[in-house]
HTML snippet that shows the backbone in 3Dmol.js (N, CA, C, O; Angstrom):
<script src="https://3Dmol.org/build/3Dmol-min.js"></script>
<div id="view" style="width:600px;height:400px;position:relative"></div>
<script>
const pdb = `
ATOM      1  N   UNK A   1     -56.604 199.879  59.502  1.00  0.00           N
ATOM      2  CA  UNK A   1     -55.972 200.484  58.359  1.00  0.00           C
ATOM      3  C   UNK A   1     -54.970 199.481  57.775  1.00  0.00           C
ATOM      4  O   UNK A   1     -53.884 199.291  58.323  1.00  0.00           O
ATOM      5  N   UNK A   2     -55.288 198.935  56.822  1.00  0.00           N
ATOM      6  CA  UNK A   2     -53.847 197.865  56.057  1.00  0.00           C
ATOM      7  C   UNK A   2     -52.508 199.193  55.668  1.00  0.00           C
ATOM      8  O   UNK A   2     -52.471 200.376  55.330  1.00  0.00           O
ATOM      9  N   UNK A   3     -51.562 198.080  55.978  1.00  0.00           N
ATOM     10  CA  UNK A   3     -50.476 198.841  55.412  1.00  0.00           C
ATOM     11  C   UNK A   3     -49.166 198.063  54.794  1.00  0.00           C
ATOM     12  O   UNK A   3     -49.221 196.852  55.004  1.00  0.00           O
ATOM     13  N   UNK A   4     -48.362 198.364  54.299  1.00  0.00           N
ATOM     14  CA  UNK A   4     -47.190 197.750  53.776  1.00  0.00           C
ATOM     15  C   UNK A   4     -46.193 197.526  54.719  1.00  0.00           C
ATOM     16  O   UNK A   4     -46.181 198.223  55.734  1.00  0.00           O
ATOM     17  N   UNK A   5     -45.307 196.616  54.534  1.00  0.00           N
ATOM     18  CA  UNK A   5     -44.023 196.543  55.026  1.00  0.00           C
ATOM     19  C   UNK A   5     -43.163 195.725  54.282  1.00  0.00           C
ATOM     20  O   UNK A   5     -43.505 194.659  53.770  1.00  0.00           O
ATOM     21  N   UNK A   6     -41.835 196.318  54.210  1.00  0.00           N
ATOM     22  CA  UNK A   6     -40.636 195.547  53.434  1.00  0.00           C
ATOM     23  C   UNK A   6     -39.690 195.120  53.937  1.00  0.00           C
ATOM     24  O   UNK A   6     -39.226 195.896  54.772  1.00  0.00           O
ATOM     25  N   UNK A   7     -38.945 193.848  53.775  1.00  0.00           N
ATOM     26  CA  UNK A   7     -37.693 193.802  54.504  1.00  0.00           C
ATOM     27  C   UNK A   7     -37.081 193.218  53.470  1.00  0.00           C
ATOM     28  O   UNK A   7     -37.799 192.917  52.517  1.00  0.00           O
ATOM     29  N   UNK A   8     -35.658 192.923  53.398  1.00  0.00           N
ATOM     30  CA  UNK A   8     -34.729 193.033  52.410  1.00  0.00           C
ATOM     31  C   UNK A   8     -33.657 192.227  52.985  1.00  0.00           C
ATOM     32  O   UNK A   8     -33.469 192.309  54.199  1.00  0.00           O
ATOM     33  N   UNK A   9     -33.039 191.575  52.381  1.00  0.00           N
ATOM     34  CA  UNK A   9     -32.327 190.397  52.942  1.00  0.00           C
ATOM     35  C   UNK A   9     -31.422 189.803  52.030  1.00  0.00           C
ATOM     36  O   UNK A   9     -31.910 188.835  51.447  1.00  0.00           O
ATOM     37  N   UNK A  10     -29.909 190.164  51.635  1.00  0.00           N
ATOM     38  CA  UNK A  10     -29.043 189.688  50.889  1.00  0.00           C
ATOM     39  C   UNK A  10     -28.971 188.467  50.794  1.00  0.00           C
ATOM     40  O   UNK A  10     -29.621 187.942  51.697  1.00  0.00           O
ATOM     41  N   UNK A  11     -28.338 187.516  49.920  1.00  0.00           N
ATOM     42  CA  UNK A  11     -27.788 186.477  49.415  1.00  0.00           C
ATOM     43  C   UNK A  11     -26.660 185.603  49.391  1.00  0.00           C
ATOM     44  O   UNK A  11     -25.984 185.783  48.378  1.00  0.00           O
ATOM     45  N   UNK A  12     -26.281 184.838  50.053  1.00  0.00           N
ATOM     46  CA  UNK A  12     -25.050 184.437  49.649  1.00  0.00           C
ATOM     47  C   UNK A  12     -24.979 183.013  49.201  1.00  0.00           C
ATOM     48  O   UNK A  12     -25.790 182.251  49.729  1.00  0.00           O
ATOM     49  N   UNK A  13     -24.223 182.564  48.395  1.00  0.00           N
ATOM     50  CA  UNK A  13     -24.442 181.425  47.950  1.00  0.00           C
ATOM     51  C   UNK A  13     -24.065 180.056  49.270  1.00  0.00           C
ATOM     52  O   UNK A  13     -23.304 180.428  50.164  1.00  0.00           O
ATOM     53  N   UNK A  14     -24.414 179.061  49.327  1.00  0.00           N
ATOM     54  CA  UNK A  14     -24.546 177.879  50.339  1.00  0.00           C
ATOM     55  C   UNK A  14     -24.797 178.719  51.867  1.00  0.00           C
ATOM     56  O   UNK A  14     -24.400 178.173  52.896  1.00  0.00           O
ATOM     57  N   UNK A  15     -25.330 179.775  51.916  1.00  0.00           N
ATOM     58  CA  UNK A  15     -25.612 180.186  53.581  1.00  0.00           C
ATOM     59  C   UNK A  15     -27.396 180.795  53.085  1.00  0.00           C
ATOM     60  O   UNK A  15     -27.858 181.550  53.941  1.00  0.00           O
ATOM     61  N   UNK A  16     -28.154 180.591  52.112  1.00  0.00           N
ATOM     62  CA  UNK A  16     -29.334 180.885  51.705  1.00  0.00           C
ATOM     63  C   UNK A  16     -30.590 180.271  53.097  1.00  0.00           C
ATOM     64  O   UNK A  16     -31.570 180.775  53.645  1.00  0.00           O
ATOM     65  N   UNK A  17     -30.080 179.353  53.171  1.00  0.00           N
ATOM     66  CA  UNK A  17     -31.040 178.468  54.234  1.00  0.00           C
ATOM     67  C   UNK A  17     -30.932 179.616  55.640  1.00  0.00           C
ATOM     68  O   UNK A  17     -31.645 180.484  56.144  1.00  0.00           O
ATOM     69  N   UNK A  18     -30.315 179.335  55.750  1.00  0.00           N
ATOM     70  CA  UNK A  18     -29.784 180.364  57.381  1.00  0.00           C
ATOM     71  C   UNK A  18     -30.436 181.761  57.177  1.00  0.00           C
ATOM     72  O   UNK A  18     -31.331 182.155  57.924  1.00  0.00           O
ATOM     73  N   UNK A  19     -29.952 182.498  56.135  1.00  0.00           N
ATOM     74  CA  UNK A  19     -30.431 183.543  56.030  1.00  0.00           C
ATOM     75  C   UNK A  19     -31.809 183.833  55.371  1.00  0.00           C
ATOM     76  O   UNK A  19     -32.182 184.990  55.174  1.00  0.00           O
ATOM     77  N   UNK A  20     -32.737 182.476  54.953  1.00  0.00           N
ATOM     78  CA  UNK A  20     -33.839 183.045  55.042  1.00  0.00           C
ATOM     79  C   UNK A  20     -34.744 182.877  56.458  1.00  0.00           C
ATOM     80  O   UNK A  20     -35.849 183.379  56.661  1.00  0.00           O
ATOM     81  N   UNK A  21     -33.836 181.895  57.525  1.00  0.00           N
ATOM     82  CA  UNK A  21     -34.270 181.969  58.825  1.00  0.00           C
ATOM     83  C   UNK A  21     -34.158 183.014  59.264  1.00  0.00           C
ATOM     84  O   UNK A  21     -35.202 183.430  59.765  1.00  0.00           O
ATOM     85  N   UNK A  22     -33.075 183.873  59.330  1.00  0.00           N
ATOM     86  CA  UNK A  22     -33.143 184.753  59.742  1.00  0.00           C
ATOM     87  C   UNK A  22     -34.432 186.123  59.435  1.00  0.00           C
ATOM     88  O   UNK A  22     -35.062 186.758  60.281  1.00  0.00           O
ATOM     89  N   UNK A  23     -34.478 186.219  58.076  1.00  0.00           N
ATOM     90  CA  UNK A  23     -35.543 186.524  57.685  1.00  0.00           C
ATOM     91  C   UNK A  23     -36.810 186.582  58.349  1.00  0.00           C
ATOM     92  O   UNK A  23     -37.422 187.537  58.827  1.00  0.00           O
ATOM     93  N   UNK A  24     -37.114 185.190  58.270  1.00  0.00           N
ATOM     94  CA  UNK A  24     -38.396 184.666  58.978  1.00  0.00           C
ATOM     95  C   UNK A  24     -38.641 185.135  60.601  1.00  0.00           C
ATOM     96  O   UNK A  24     -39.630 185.088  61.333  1.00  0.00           O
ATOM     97  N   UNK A  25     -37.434 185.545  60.764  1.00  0.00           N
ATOM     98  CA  UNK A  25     -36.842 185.761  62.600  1.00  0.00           C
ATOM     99  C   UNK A  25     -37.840 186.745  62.698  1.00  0.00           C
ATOM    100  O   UNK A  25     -38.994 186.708  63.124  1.00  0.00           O
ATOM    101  N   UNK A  26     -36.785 188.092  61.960  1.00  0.00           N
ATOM    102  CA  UNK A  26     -37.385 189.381  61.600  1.00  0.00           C
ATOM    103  C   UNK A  26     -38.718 189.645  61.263  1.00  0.00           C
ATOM    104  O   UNK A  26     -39.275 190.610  61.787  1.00  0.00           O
ATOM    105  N   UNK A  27     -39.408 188.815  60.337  1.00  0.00           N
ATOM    106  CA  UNK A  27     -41.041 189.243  59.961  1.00  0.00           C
ATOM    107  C   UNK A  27     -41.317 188.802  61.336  1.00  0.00           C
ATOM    108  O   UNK A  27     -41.789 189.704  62.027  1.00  0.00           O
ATOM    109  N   UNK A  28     -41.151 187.622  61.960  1.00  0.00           N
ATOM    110  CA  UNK A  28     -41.886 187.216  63.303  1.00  0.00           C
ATOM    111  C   UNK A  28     -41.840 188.149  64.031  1.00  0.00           C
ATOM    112  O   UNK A  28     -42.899 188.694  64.342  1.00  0.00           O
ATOM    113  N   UNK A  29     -40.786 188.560  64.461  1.00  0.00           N
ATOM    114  CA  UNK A  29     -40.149 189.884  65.416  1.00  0.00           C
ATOM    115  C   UNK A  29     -41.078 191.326  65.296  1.00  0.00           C
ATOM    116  O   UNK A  29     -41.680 191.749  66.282  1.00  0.00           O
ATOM    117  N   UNK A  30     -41.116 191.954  64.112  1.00  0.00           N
ATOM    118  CA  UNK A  30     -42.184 192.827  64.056  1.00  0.00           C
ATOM    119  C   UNK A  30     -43.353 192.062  64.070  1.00  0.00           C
ATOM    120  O   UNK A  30     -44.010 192.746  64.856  1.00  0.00           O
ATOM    121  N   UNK A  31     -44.085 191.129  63.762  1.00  0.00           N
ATOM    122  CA  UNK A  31     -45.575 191.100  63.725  1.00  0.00           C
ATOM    123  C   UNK A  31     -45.622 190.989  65.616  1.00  0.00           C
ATOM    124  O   UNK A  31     -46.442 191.806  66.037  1.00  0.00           O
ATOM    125  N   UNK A  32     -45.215 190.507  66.302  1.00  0.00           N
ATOM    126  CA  UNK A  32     -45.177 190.695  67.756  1.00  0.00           C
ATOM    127  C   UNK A  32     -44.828 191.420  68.428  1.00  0.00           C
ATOM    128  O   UNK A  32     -45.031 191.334  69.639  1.00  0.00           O
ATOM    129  N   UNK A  33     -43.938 192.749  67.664  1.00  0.00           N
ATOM    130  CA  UNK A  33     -43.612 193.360  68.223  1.00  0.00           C
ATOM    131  C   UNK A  33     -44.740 194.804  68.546  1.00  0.00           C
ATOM    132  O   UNK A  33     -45.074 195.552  69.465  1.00  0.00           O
ATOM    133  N   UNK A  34     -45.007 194.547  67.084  1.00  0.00           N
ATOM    134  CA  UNK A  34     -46.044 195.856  66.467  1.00  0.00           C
ATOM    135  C   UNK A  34     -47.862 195.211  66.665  1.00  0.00           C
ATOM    136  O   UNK A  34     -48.869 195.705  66.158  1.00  0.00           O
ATOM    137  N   UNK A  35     -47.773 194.052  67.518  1.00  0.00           N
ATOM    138  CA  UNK A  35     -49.638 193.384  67.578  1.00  0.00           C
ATOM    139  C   UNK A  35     -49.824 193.439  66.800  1.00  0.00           C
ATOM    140  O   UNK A  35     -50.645 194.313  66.522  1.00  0.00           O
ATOM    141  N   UNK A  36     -49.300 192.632  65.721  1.00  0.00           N
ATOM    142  CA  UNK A  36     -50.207 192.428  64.327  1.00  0.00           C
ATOM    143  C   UNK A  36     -50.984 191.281  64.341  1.00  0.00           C
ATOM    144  O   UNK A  36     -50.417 190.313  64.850  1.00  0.00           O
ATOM    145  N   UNK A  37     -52.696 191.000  63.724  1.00  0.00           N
ATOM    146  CA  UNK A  37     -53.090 190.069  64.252  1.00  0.00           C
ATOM    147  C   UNK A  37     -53.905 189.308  62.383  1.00  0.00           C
ATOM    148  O   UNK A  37     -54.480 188.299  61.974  1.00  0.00           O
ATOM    149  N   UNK A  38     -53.391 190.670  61.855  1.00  0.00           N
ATOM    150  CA  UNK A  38     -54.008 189.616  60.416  1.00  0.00           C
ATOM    151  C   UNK A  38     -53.373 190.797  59.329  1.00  0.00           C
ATOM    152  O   UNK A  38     -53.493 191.976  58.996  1.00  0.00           O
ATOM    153  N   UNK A  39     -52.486 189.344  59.002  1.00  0.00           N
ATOM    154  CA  UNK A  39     -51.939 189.335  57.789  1.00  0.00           C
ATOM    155  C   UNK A  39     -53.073 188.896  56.783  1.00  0.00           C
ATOM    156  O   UNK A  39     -54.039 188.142  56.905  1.00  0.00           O
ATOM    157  N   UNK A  40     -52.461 189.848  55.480  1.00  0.00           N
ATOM    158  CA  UNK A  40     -53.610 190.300  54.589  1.00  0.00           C
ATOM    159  C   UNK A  40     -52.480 189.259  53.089  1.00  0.00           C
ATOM    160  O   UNK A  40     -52.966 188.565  52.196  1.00  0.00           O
ATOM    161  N   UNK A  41     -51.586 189.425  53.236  1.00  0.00           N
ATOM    162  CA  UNK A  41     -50.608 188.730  52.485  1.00  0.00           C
ATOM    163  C   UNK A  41     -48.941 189.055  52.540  1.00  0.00           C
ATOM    164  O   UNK A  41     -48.454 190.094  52.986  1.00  0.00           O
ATOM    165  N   UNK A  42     -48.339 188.137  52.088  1.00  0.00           N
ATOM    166  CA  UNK A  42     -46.836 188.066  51.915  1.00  0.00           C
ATOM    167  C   UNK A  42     -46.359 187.756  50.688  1.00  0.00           C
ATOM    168  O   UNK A  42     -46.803 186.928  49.893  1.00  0.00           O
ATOM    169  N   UNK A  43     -45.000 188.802  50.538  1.00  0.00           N
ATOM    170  CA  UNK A  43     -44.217 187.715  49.184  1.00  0.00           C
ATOM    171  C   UNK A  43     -43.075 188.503  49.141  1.00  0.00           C
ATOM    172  O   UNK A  43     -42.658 189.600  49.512  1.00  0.00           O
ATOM    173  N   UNK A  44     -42.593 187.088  48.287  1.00  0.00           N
ATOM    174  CA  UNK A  44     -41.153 187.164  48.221  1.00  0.00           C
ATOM    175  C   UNK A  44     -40.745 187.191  46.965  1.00  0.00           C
ATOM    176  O   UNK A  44     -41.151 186.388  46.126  1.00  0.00           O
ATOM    177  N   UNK A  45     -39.634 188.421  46.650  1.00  0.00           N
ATOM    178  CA  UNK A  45     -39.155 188.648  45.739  1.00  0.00           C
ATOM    179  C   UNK A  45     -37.786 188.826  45.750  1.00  0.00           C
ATOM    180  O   UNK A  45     -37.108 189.426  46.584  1.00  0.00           O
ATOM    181  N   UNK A  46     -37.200 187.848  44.046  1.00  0.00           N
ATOM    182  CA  UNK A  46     -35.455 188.083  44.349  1.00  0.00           C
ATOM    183  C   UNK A  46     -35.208 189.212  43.611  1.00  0.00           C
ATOM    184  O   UNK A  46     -35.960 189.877  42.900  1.00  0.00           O
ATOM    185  N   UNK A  47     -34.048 189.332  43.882  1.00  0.00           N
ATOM    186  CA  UNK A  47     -33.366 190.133  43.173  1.00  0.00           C
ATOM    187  C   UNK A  47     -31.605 189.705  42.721  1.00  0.00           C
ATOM    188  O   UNK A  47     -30.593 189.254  43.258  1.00  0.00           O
ATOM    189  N   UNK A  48     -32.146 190.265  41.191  1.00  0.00           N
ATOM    190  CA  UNK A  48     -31.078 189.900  40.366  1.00  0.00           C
ATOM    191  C   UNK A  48     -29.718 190.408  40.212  1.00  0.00           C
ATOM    192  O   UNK A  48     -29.447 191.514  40.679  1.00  0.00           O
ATOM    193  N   UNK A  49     -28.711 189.618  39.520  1.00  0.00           N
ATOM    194  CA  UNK A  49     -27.434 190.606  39.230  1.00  0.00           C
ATOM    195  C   UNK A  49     -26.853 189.650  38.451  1.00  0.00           C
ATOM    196  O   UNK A  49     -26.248 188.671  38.888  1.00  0.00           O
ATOM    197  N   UNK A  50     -27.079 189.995  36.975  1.00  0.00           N
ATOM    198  CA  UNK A  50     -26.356 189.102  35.924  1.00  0.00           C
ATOM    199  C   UNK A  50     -26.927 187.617  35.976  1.00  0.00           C
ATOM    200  O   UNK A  50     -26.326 186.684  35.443  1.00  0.00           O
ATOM    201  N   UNK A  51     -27.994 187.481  36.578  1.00  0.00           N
ATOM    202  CA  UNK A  51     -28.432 186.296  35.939  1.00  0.00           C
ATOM    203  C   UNK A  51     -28.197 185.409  37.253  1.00  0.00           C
ATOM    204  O   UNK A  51     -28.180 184.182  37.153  1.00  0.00           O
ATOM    205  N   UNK A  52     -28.019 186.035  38.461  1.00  0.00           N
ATOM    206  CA  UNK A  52     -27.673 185.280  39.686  1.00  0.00           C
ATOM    207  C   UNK A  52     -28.551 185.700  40.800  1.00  0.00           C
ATOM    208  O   UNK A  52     -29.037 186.777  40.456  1.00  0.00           O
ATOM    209  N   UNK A  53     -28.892 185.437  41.715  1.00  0.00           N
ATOM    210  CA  UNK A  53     -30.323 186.001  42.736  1.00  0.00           C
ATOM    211  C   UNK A  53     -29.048 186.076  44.090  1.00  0.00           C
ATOM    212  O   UNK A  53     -28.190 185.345  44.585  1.00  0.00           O
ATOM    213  N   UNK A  54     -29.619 187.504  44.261  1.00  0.00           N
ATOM    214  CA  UNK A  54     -28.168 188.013  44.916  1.00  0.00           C
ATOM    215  C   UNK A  54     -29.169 188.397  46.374  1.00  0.00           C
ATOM    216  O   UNK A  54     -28.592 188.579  47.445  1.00  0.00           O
ATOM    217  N   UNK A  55     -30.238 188.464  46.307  1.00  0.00           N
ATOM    218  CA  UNK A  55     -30.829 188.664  47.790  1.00  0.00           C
ATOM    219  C   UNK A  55     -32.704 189.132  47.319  1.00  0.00           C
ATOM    220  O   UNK A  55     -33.241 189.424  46.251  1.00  0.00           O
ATOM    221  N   UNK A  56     -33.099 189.024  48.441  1.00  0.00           N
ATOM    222  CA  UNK A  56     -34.797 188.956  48.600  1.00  0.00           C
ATOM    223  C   UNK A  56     -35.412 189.723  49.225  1.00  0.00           C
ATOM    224  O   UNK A  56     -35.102 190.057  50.369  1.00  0.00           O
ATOM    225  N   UNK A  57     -36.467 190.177  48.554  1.00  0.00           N
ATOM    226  CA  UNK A  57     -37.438 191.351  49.569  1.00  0.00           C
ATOM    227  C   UNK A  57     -38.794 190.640  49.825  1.00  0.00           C
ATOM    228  O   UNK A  57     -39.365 189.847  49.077  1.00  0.00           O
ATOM    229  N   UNK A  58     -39.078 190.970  50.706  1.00  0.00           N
ATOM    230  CA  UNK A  58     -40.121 190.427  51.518  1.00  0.00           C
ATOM    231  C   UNK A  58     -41.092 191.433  51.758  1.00  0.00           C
ATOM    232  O   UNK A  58     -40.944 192.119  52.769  1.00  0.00           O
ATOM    233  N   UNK A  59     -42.107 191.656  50.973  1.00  0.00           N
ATOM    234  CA  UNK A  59     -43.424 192.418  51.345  1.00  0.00           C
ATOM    235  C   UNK A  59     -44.382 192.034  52.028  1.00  0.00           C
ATOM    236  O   UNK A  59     -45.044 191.105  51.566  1.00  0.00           O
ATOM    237  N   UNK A  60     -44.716 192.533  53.154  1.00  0.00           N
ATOM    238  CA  UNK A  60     -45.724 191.986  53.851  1.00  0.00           C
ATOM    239  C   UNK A  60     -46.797 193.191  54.025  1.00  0.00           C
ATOM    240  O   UNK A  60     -46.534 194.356  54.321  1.00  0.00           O
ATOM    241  N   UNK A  61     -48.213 192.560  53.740  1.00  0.00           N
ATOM    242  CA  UNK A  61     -49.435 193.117  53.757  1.00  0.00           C
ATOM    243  C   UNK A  61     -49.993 192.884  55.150  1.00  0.00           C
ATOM    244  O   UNK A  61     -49.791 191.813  55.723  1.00  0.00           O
ATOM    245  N   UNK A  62     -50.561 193.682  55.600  1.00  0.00           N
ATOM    246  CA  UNK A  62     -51.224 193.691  57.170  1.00  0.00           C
ATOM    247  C   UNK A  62     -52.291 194.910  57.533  1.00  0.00           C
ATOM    248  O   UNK A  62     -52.327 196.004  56.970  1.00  0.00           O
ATOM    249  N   UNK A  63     -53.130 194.468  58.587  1.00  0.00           N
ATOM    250  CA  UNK A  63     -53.914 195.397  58.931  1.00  0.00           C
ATOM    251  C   UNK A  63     -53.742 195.973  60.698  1.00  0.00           C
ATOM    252  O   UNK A  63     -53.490 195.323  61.712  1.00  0.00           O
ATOM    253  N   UNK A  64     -53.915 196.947  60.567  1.00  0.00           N
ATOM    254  CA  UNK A  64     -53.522 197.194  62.273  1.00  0.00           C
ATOM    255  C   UNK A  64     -54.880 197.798  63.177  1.00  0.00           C
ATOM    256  O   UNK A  64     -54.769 198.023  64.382  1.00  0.00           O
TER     257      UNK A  64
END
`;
const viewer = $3Dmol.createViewer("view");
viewer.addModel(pdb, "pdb");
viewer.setStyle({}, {cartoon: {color: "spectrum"}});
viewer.zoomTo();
viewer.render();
</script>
């Protein structure tokens, strides 16, 4: 059965690097946590505030 998943991940300006590791932590963390064995797709989306990218969601496509 494919299904969705989102994760969401604020912004801060010069700590972006770190916190999209962390990110990356988290998607890793559930796909091993939950036996996921095929990803169907990913993406990343910012999000705005006045013209500044204030944090990112992360959709991930999968089948279980």
């Amino acid at each position: 059965m494919i299904q969705v998943k989102t994760f969401g991940e604020p912004l801060q300006p010069f700590k972006t690097r770190r916190e999209l590791e962390e990110l990356d932590a988290r998607v890793n963390a559930f796909l091993v946590e939950n036996q996921i064995h095929k990803v169907i797709a990913i993406q990343d989306t910012p999000t705005m505030d006045g013209g500044s990218t204030i944090g990112l969601v992360r959709t991930l496509v999968y089948e279980k």
